[in-house]
C-alpha positions as CSV (number, residue, x, y, z in Angstrom):
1,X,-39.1,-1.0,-28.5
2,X,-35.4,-1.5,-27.4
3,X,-32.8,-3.4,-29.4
4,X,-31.3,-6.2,-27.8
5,X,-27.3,-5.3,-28.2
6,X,-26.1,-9.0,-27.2
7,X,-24.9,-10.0,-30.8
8,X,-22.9,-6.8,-31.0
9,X,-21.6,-6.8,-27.1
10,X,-20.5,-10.4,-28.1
11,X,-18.8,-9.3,-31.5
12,X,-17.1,-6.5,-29.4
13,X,-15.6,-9.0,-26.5
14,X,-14.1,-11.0,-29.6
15,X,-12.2,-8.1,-31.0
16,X,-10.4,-7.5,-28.1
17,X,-6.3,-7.5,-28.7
18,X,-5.0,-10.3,-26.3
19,X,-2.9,-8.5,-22.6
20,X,0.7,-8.5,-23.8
21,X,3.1,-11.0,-21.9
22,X,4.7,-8.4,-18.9
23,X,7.9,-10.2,-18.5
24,X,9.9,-7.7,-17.1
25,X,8.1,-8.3,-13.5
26,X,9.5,-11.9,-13.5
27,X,12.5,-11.6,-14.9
28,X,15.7,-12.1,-13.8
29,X,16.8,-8.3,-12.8
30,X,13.1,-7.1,-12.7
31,X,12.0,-5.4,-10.3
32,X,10.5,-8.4,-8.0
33,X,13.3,-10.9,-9.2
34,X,14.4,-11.8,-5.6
35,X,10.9,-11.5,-3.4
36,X,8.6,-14.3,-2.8
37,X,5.4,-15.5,-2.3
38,X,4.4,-16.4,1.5
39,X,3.1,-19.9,1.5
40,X,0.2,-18.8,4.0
41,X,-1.1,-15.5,3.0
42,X,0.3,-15.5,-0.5
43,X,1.6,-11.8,-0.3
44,X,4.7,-11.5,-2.5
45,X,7.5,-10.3,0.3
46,X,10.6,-8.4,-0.8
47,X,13.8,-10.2,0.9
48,X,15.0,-6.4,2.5
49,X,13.8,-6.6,6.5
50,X,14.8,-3.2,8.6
51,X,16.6,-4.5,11.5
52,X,17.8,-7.7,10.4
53,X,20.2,-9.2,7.8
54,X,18.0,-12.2,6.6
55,X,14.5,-11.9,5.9
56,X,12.9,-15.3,6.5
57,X,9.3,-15.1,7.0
58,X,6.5,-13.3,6.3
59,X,5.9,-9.8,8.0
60,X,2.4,-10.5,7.4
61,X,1.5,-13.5,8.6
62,X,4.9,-14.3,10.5
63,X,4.9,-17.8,8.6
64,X,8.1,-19.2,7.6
65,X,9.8,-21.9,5.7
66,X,11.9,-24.2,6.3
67,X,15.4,-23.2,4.6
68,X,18.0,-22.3,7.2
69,X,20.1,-25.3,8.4
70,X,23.0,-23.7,11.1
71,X,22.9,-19.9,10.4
72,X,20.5,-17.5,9.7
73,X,20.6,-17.1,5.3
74,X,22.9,-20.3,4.6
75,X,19.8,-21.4,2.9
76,X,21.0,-24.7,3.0
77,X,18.2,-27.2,4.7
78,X,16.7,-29.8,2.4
79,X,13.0,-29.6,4.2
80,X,11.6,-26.7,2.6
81,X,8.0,-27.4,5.1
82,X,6.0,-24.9,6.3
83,X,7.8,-23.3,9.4
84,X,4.7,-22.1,11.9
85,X,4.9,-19.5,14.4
86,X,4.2,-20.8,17.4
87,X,5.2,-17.8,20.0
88,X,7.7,-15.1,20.9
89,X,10.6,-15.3,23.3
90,X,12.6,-12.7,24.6
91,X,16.1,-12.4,24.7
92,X,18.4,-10.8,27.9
93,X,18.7,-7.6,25.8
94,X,14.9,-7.0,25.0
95,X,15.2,-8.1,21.3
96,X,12.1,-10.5,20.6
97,X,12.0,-13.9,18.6
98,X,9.7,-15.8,17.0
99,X,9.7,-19.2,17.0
100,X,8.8,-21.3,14.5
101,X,8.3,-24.8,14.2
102,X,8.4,-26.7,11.0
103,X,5.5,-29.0,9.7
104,X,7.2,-31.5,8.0
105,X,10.0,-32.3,10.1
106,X,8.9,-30.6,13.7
107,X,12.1,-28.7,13.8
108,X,12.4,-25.3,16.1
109,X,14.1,-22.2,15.2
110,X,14.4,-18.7,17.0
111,X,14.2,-15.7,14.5
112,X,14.3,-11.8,14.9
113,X,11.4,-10.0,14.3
114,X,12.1,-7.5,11.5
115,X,10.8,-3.9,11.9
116,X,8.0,-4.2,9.1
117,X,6.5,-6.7,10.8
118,X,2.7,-6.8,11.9
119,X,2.7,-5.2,15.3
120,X,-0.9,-6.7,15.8
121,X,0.4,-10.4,14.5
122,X,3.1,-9.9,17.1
123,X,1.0,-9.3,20.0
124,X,-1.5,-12.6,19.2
125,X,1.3,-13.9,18.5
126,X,2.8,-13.0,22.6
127,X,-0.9,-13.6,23.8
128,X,-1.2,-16.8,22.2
129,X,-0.3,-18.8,25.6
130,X,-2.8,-16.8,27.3
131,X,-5.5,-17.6,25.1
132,X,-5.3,-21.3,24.6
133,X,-3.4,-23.4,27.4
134,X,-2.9,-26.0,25.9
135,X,-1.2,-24.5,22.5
136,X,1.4,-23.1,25.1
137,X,1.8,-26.6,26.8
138,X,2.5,-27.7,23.6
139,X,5.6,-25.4,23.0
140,X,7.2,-26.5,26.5
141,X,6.6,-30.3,25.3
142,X,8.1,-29.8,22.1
143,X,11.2,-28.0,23.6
């Protein structure tokens, strides 16, 4: 007849030495110090972008917040909403832009697309007005 093991599994999961703190991932001057954490899709984003200066949303997701006031990286706008990408424009030299549109305050901004950024979230993102009307006749309201 089989012993039953669940007193000694039990006394085994108790014995266990506690995970040590691993501070040097949060720290200031570790190695994650200066990414953060998409509000949307929660992927921790490092603040480097090929092809621009000023990473400010989520090559994921393309969500944003709301930091910029005047310039691209003055981080300077008291908001801090949710900026949502709404759809692309393009400029006179090919370049594409998002635009975003803030939650809280309803505020628009135009930002480059980075070179790590999802190249499928990009084209829903260009397809959107195609799709859904109305989301597009939204956008022209709003501007």
């Amino acid at each position: 007849m089989p012993r039953n093991n669940h007193s000694s599994r039990g006394q085994q999961q108790r014995r266990r030495r506690p995970q040590r703190h691993k501070d040097v991932l949060h720290t200031q001057g570790g190695h994650r110090a200066n990414d953060f954490r998409c509000t949307s899709c929660r992927l921790d984003v490092s603040p480097d972008a090929p092809g621009t200066a000023h990473r400010n949303h989520c090559p994921n997701c393309l969500a944003s917040l709301h930091v910029d006031r005047k310039t691209p990286g003055d981080r300077d706008a008291d908001c801090r909403g949710r900026m949502e990408a709404l759809g692309m424009s393009v400029r006179t030299d090919g370049e594409w832009m998002i635009i975003h549109q803030c939650t809280s305050c309803g505020e628009l901004s135009a930002n480059r697309i980075a070179g790590d950024d999802n190249p499928l979230a990009l084209v829903r993102l260009a397809l959107r007005p195609l799709a859904d009307p109305k989301h597009a006749g939204r956008a022209l309201i709003t501007l």
